[in-house]
Backbone as CSV, one residue per row, in Angstrom:
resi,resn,N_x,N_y,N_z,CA_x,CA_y,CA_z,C_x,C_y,C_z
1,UNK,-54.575,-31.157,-49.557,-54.524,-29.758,-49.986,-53.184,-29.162,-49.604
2,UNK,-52.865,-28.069,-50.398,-51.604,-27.370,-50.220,-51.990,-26.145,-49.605
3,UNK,-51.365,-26.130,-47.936,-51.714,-24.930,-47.586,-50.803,-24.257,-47.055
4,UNK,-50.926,-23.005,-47.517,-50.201,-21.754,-47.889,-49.669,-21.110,-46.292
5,UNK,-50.118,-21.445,-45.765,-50.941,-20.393,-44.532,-50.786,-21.239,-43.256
6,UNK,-49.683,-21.427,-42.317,-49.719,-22.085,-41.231,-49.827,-23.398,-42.014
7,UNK,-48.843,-23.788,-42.546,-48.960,-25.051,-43.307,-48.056,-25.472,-42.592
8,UNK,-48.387,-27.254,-42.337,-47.443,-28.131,-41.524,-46.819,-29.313,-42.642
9,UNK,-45.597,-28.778,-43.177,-44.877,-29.492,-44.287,-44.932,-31.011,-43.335
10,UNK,-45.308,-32.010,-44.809,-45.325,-33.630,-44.637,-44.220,-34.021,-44.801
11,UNK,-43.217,-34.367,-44.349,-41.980,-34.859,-44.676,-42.385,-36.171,-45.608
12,UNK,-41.236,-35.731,-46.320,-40.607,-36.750,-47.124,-40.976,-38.817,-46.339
13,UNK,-41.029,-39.411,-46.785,-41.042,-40.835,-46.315,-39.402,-41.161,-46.271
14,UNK,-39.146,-42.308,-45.266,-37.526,-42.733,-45.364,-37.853,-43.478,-46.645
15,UNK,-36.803,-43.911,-47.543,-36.935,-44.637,-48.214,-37.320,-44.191,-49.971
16,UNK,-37.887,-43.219,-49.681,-38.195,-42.496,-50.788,-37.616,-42.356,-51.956
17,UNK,-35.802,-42.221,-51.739,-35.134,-41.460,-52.539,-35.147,-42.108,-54.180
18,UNK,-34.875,-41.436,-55.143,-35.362,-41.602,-56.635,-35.622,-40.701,-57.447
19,UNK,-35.344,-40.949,-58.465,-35.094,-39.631,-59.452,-36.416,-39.063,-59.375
20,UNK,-36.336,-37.833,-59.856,-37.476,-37.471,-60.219,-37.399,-36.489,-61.606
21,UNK,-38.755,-36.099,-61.999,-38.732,-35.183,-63.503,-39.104,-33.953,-62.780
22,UNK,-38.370,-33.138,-63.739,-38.091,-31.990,-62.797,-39.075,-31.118,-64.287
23,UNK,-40.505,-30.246,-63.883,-40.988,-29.783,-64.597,-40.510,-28.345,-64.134
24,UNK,-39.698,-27.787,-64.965,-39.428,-26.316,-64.837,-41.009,-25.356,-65.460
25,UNK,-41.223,-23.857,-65.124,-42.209,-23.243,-65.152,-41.869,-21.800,-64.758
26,UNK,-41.816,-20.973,-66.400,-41.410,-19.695,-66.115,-42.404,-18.843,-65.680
27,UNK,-41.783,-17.948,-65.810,-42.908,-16.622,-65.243,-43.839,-16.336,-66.314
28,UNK,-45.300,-15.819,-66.077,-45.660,-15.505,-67.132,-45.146,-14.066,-68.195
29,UNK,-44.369,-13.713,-67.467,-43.833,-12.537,-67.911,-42.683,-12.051,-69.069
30,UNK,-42.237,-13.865,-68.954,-41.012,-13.657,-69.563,-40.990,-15.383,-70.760
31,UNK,-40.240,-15.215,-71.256,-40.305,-16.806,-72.111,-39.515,-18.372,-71.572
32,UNK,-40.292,-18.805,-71.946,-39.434,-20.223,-71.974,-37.553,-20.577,-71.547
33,UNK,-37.186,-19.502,-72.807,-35.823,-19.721,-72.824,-35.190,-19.567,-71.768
34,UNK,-36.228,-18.936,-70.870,-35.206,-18.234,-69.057,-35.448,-19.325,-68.281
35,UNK,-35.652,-20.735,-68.546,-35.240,-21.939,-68.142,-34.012,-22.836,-69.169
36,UNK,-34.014,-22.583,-70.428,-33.562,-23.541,-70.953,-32.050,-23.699,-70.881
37,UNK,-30.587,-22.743,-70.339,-29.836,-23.548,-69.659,-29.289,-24.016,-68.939
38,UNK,-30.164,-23.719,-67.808,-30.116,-24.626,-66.425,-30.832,-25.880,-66.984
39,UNK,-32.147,-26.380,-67.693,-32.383,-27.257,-68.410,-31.402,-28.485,-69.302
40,UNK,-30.773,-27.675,-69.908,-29.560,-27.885,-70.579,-28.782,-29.159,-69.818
41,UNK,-28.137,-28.010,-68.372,-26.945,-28.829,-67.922,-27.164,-30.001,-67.102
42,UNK,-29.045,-29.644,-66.230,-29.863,-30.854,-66.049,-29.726,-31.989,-66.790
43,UNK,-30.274,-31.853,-68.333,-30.049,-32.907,-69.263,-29.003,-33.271,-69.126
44,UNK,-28.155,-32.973,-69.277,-26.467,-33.634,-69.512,-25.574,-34.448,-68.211
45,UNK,-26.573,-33.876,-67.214,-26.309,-34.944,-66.279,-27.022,-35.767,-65.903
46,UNK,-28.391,-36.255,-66.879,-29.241,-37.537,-66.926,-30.334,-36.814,-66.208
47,UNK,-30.448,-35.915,-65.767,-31.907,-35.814,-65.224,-33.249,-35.408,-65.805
48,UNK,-34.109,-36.008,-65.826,-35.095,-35.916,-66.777,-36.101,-34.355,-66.942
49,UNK,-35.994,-33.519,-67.453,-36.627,-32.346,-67.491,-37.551,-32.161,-68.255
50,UNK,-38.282,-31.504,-67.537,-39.478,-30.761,-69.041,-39.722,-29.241,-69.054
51,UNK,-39.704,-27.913,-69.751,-39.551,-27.082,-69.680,-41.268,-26.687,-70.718
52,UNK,-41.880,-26.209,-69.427,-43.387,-25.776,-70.033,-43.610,-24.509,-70.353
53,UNK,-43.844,-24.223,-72.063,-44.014,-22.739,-72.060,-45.887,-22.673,-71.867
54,UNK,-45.401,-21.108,-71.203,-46.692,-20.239,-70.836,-47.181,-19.332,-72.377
55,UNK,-46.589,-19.030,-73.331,-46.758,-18.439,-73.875,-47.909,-17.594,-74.901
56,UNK,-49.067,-18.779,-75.071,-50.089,-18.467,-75.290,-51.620,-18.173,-74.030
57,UNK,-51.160,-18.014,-72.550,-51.611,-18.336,-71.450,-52.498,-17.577,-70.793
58,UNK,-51.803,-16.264,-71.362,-53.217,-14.960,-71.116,-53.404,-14.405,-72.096
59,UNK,-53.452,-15.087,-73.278,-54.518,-14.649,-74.846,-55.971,-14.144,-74.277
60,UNK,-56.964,-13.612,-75.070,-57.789,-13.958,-74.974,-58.592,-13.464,-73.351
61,UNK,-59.891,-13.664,-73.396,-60.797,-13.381,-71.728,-60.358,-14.438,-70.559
62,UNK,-60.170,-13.511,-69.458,-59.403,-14.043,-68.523,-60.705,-14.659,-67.986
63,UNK,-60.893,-15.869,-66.354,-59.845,-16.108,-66.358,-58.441,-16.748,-66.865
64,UNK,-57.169,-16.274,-66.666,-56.094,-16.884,-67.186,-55.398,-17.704,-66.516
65,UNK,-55.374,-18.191,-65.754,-54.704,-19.664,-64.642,-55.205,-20.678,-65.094
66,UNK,-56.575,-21.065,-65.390,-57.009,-22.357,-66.122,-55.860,-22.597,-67.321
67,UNK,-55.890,-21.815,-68.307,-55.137,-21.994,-69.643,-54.105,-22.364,-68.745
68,UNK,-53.152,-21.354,-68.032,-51.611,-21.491,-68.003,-51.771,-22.796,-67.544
69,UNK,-52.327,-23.186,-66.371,-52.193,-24.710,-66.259,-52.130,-25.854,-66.839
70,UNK,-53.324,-25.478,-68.027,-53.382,-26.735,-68.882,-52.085,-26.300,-70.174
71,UNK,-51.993,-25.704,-70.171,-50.706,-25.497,-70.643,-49.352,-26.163,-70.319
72,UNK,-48.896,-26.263,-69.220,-47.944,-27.178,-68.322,-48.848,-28.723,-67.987
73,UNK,-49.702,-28.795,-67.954,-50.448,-30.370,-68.377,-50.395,-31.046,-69.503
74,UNK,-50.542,-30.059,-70.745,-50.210,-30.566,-71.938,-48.841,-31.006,-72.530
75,UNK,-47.329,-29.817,-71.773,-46.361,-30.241,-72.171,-45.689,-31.166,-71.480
76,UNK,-46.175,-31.896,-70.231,-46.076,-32.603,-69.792,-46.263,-34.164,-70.215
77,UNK,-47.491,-33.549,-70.627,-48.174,-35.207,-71.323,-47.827,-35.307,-72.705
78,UNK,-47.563,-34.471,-73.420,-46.413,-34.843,-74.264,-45.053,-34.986,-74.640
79,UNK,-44.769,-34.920,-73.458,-43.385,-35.224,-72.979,-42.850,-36.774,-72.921
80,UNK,-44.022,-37.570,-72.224,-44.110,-38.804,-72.529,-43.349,-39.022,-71.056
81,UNK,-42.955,-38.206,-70.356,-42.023,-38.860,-68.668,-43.064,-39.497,-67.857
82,UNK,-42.629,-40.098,-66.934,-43.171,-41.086,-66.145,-43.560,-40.151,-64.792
83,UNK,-42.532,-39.691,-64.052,-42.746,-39.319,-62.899,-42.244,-39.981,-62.031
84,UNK,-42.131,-39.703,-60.911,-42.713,-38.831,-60.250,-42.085,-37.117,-60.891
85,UNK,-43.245,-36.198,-60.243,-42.825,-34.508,-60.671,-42.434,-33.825,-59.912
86,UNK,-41.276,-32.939,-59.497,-40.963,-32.180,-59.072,-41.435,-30.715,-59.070
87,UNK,-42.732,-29.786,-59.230,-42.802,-28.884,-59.999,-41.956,-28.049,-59.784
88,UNK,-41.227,-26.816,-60.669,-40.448,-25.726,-59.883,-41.433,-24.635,-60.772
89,UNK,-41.225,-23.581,-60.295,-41.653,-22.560,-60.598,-40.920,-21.307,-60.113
90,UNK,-40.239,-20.708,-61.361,-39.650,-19.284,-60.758,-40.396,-18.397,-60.996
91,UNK,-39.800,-17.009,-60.026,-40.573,-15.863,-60.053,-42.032,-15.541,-60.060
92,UNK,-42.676,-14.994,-60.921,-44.081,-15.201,-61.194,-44.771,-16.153,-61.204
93,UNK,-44.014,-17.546,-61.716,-44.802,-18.627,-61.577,-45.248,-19.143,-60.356
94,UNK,-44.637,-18.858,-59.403,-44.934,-19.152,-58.067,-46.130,-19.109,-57.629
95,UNK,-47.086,-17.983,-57.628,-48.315,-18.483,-57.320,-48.962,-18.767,-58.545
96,UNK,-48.939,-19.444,-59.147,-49.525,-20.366,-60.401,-49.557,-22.289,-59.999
97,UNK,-48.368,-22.599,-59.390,-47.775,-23.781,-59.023,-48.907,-24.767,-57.966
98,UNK,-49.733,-24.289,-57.130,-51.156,-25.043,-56.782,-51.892,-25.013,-57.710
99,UNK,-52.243,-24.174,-58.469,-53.028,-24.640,-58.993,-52.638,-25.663,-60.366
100,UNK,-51.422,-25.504,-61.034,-50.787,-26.209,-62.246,-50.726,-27.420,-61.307
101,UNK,-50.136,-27.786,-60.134,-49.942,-29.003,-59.358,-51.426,-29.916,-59.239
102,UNK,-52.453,-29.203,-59.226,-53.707,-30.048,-59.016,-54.097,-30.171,-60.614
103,UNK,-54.177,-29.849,-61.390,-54.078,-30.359,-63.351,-53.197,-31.213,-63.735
104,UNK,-52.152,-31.803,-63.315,-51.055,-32.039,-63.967,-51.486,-33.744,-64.109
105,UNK,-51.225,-34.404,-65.384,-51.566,-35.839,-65.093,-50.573,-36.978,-64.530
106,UNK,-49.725,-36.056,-64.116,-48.469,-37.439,-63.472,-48.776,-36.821,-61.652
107,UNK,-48.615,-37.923,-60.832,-48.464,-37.546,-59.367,-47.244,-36.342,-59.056
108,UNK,-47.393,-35.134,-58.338,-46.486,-34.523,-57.881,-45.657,-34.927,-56.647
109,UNK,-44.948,-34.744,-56.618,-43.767,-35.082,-55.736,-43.625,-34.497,-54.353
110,UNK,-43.586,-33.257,-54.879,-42.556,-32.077,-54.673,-42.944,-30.836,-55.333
111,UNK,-42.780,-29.527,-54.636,-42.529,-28.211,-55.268,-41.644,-27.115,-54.963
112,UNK,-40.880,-26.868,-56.065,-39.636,-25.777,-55.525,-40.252,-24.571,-56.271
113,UNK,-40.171,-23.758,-55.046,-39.988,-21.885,-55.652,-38.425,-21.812,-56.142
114,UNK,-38.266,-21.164,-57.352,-37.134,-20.657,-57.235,-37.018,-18.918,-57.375
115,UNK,-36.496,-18.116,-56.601,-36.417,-16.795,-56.244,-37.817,-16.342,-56.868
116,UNK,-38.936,-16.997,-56.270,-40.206,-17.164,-56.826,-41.114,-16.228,-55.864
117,UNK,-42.041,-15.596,-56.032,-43.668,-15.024,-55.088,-43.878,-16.723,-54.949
118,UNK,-44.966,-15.906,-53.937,-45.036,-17.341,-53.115,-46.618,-17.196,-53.411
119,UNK,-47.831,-18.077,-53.552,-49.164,-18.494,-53.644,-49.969,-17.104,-52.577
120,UNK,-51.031,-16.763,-53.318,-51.771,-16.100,-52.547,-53.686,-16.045,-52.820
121,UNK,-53.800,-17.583,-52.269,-55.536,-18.006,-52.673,-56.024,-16.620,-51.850
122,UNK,-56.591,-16.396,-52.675,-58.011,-15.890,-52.460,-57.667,-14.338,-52.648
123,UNK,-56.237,-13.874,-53.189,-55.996,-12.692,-53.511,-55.322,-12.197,-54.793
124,UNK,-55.398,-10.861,-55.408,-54.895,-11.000,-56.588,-53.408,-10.958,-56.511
125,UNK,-53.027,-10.542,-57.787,-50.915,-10.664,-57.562,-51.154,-8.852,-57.831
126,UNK,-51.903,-8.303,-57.515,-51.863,-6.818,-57.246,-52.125,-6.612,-56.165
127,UNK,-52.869,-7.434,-55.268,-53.571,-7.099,-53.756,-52.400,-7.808,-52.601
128,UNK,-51.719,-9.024,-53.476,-50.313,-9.211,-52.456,-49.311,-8.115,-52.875
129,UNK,-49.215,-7.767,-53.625,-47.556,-7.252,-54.150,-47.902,-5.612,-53.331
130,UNK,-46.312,-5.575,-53.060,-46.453,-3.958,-51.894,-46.990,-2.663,-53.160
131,UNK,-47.894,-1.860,-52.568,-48.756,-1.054,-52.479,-47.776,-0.421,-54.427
132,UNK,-46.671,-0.243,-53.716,-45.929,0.857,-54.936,-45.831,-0.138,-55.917
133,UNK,-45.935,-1.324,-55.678,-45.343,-2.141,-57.513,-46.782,-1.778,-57.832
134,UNK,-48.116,-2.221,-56.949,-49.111,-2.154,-57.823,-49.981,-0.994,-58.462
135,UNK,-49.168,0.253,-57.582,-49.332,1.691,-58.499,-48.814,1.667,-59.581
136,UNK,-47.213,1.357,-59.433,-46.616,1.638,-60.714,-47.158,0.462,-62.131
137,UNK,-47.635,-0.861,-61.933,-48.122,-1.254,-62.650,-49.257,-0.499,-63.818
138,UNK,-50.613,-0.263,-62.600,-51.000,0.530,-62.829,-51.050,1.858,-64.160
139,UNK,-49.971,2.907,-63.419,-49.812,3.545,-64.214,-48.989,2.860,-65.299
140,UNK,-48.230,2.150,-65.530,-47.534,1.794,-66.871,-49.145,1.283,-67.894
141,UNK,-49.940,0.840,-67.636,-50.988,-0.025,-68.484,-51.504,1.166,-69.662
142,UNK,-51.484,0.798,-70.844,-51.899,1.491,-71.701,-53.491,0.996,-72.374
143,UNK,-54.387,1.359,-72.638,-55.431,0.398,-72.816,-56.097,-0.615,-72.166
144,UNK,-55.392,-0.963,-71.060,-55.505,-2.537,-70.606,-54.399,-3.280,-70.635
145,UNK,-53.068,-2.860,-71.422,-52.277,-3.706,-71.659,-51.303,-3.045,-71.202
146,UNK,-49.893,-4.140,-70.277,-48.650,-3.711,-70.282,-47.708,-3.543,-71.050
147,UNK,-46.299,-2.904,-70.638,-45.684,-3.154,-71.831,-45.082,-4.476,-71.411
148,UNK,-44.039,-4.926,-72.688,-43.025,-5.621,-71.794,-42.081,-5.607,-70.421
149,UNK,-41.984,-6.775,-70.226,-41.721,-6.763,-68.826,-40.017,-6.215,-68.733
150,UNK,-39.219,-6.320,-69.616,-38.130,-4.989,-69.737,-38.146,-3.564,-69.363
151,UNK,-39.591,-3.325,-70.169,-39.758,-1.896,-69.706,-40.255,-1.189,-68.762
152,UNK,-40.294,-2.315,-68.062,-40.865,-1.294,-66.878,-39.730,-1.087,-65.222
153,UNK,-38.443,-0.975,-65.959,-37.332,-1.125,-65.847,-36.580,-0.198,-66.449
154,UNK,-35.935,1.076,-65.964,-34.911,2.046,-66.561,-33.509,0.751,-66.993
155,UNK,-33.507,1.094,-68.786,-32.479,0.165,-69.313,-31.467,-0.411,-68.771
156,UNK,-30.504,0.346,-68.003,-29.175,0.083,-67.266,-29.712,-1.185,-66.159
157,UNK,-31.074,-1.246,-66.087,-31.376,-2.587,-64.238,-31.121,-3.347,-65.547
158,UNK,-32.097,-3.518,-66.893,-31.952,-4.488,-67.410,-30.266,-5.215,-68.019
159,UNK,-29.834,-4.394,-68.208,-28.238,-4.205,-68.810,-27.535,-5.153,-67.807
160,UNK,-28.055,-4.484,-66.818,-27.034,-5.287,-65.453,-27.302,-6.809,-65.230
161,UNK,-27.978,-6.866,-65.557,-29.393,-8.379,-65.232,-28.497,-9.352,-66.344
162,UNK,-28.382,-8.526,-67.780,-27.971,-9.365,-68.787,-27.030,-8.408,-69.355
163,UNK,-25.911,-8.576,-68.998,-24.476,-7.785,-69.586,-24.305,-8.089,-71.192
164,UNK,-24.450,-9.442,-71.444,-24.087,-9.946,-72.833,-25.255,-9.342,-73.908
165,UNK,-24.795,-8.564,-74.964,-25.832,-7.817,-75.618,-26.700,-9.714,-76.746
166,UNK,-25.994,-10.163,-77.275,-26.456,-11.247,-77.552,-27.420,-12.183,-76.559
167,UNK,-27.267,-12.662,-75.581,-27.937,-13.059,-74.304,-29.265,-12.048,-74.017
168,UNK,-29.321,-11.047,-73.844,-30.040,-10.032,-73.943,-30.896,-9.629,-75.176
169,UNK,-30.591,-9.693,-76.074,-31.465,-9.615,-77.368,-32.325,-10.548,-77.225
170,UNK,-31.912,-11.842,-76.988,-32.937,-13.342,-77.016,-33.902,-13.277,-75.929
171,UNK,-33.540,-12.784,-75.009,-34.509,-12.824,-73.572,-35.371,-11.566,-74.012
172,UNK,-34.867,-10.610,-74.140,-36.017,-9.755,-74.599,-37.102,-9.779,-75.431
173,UNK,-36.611,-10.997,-76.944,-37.134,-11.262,-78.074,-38.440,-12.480,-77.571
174,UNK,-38.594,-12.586,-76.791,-39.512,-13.488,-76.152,-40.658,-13.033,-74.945
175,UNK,-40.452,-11.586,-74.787,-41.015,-11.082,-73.677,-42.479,-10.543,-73.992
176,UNK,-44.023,-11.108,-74.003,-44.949,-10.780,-73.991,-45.245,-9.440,-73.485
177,UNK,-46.099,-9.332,-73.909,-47.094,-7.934,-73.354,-48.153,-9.089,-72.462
178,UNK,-48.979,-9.144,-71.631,-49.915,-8.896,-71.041,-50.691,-8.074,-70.483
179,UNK,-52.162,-8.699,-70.164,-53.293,-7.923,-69.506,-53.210,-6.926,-68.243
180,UNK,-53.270,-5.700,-67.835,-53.154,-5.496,-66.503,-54.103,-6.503,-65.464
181,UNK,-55.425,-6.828,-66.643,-56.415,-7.910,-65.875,-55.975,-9.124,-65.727
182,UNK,-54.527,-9.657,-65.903,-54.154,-10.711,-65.671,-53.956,-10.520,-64.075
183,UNK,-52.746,-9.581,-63.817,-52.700,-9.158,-62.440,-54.034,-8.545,-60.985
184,UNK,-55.433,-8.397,-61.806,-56.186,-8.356,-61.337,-57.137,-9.514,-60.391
185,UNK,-56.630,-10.669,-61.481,-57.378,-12.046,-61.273,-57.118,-12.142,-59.798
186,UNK,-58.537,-13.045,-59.209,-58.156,-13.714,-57.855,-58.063,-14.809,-58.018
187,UNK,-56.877,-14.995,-57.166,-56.358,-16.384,-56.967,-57.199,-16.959,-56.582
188,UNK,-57.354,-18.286,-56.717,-58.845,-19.782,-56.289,-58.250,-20.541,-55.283
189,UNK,-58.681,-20.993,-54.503,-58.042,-21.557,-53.475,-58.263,-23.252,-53.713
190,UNK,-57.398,-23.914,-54.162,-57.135,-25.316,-54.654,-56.862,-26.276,-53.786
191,UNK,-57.618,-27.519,-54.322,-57.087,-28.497,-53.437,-56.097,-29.410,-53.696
192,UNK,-54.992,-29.237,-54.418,-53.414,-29.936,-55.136,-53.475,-30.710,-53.790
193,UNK,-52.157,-31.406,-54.085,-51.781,-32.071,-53.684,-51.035,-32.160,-52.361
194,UNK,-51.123,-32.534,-51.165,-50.357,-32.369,-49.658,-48.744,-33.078,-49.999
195,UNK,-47.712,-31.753,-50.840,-46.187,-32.381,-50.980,-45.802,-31.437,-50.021
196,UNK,-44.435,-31.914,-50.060,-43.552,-30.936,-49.605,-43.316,-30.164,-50.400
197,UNK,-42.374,-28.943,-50.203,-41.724,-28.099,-50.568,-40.658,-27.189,-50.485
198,UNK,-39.994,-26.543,-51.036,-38.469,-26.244,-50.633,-38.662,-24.945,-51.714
199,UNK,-37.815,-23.837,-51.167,-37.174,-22.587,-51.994,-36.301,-22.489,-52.241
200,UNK,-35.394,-21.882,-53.430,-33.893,-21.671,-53.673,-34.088,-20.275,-53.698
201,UNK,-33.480,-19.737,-53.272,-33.162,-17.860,-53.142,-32.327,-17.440,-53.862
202,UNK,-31.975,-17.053,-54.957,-31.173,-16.325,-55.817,-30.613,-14.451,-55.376
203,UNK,-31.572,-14.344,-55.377,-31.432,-12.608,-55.104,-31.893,-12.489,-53.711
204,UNK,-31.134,-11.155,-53.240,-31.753,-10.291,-51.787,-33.139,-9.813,-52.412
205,UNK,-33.705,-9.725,-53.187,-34.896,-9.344,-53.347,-35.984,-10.421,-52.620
206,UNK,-35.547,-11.460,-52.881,-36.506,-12.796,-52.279,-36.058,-13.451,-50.857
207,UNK,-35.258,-12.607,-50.121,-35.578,-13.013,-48.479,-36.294,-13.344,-47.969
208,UNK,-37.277,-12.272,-48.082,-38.316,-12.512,-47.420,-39.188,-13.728,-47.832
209,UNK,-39.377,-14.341,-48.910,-40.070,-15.417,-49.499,-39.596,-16.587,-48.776
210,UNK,-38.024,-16.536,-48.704,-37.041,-17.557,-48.242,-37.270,-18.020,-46.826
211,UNK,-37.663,-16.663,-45.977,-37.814,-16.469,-44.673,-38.937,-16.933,-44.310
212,UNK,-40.009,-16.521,-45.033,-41.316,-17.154,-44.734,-41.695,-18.776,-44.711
213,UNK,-40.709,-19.367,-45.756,-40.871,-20.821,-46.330,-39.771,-21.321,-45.119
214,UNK,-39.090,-21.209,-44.806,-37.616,-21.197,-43.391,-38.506,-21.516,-42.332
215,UNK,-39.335,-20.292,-42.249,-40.170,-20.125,-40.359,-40.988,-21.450,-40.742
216,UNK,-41.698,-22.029,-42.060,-42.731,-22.733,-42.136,-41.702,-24.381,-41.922
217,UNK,-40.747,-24.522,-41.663,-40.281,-25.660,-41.544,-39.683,-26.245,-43.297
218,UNK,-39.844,-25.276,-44.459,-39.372,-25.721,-45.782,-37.742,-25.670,-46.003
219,UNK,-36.834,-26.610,-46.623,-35.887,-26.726,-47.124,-35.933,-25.528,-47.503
220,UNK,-34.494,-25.106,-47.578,-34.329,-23.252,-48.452,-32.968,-23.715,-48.735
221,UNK,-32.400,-23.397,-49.487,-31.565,-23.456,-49.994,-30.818,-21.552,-51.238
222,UNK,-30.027,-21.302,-50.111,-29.561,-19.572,-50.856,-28.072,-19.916,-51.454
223,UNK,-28.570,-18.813,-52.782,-27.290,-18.683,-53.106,-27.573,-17.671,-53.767
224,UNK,-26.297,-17.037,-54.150,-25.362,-15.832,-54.166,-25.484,-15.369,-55.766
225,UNK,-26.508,-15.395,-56.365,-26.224,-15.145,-58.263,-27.444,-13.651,-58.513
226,UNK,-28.329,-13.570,-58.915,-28.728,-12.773,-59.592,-30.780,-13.483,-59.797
227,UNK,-31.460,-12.393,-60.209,-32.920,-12.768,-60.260,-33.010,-14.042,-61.409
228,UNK,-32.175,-13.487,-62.298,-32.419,-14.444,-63.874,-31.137,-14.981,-63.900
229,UNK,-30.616,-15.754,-62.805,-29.902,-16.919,-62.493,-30.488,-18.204,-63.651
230,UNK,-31.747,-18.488,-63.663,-31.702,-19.446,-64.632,-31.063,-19.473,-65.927
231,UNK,-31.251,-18.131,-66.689,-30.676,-18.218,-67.996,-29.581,-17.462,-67.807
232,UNK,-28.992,-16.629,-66.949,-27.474,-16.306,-66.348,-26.321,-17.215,-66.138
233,UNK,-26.735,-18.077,-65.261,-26.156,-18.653,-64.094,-26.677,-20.472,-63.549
234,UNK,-26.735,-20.634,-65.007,-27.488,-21.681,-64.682,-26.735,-23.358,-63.964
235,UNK,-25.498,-22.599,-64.269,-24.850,-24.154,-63.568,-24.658,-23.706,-61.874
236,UNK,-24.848,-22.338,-61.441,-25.220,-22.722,-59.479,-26.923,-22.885,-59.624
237,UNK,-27.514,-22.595,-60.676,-29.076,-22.851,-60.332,-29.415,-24.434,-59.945
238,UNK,-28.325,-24.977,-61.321,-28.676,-26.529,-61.814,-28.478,-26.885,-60.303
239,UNK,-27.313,-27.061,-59.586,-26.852,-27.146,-58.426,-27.830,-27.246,-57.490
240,UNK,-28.400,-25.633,-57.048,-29.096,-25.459,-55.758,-30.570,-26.341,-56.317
241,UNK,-31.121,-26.591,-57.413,-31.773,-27.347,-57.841,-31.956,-28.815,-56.867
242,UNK,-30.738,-29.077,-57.691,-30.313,-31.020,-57.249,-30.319,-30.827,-55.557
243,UNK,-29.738,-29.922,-55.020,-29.392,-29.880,-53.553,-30.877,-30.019,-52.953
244,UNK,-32.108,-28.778,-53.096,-33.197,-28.545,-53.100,-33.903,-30.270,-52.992
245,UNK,-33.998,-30.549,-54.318,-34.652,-31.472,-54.636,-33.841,-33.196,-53.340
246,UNK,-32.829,-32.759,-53.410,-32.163,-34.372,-52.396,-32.592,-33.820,-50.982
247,UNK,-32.617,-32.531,-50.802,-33.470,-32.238,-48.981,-34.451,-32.562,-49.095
248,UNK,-35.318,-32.556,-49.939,-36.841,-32.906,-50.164,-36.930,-34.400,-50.107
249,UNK,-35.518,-35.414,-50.120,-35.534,-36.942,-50.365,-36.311,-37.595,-51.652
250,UNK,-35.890,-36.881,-52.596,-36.077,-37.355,-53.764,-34.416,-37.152,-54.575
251,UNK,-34.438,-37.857,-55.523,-33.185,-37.670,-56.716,-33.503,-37.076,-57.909
């Protein structure tokens, strides 16, 4: 089991080292493409990737973590890679990643947060998140439903995030609405797999994530770019990636 909570990371075995497939896993909040070019420069330097969209994941009566999972099970297994898996998961996906790690049909490896929330069994992602995001959620919900995840953001944060109006059109053009009852769901407390794990820190927003995974004995690995470093900034992501993944004693 993967535990969250006074968890005593298994080190790596000597001997271990070897590529691995690196299953990237966005937020549910946002699309696919906010992996694909750190993906990109992965590929081009031989490393085997798979980039799982969430996109159809909270259609429909929740709960919604079953789907998203088998969702990243399916693009996996049609991916046709061997394994071993690396999972990563940024941002939101983060507490999604036990439970996608115990579905997945190749052995996991490994799991990296990247400037990711961190797992919270047995609570919702409204009952962890501080008091004011989950008011303001809240009040943004119209019907039941949010808006996009742009808007709940005075334009200029987003502007700053993505300067390039082209770059910015595409990331936006992919941004779901979801359930406020997505954020309601309680997390299930899973029995995945006993890997290691490691964080990459992108933003001062995710210290504290960094700090927590640090005190627990996890690889961390910080650097200096922005939240949406993946589709920003993706050649220091690709980087703190590979770095991440060789502390963990895998390739």
């Amino acid at each position: 089991m993967v535990r969250w909570h006074n968890r005593i990371m298994r080190k790596p075995e000597a001997g271990r080292e070897r590529q691995s497939v690196l299953v990237l896993v966005h937020s549910p909040l946002v699309g696919p493409s906010a992996w694909e070019p750190t993906a990109a420069i992965l590929r081009e330097s031989g490393h085997p990737v798979v980039v799982a969209s969430l996109a159809t994941g909270t259609d429909g009566p929740g709960p919604s973590c079953p789907r998203l999972a088998g969702l990243v099970a399916t693009a996996v297994a049609e991916s046709g890679v061997a394994g071993p898996v690396v999972l990563v998961g940024h941002s939101g996906a983060g507490p999604l990643l036990p439970a996608i790690a115990e579905g997945l049909p190749l052995p996991v490896a490994a799991i990296v947060f990247v400037d990711a929330q961190l797992p919270h069994p047995g609570r919702s992602w409204l009952a962890a998140a501080p008091a004011e995001i989950a008011d303001q959620l809240r009040d943004l919900a119209v019907g039941g439903m949010l808006p996009p995840w742009n808007q709940w953001f005075p334009p200029e944060a987003i502007a700053a995030l993505l300067p390039e109006p082209e770059q910015r059109e595409r990331f936006i053009a992919e941004l779901p609405r979801l359930p406020l009852s997505y954020f309601e769901e309680t997390a299930r407390v899973t029995s995945g797999p006993d890997v290691p794990c490691a964080y990459v820190r992108l933003s001062a927003a995710y210290d504290r994530q960094a700090t927590i995974c640090a005190d627990r004995g996890d690889p961390v690995v910080r650097a200096d770019s922005d939240h949406l470093a993946p589709y920003t900034d993706p050649g220091t992501v690709s980087a703190a990636l590979r770095e991440a993944v060789s502390l963990l004693g895998l390739g």
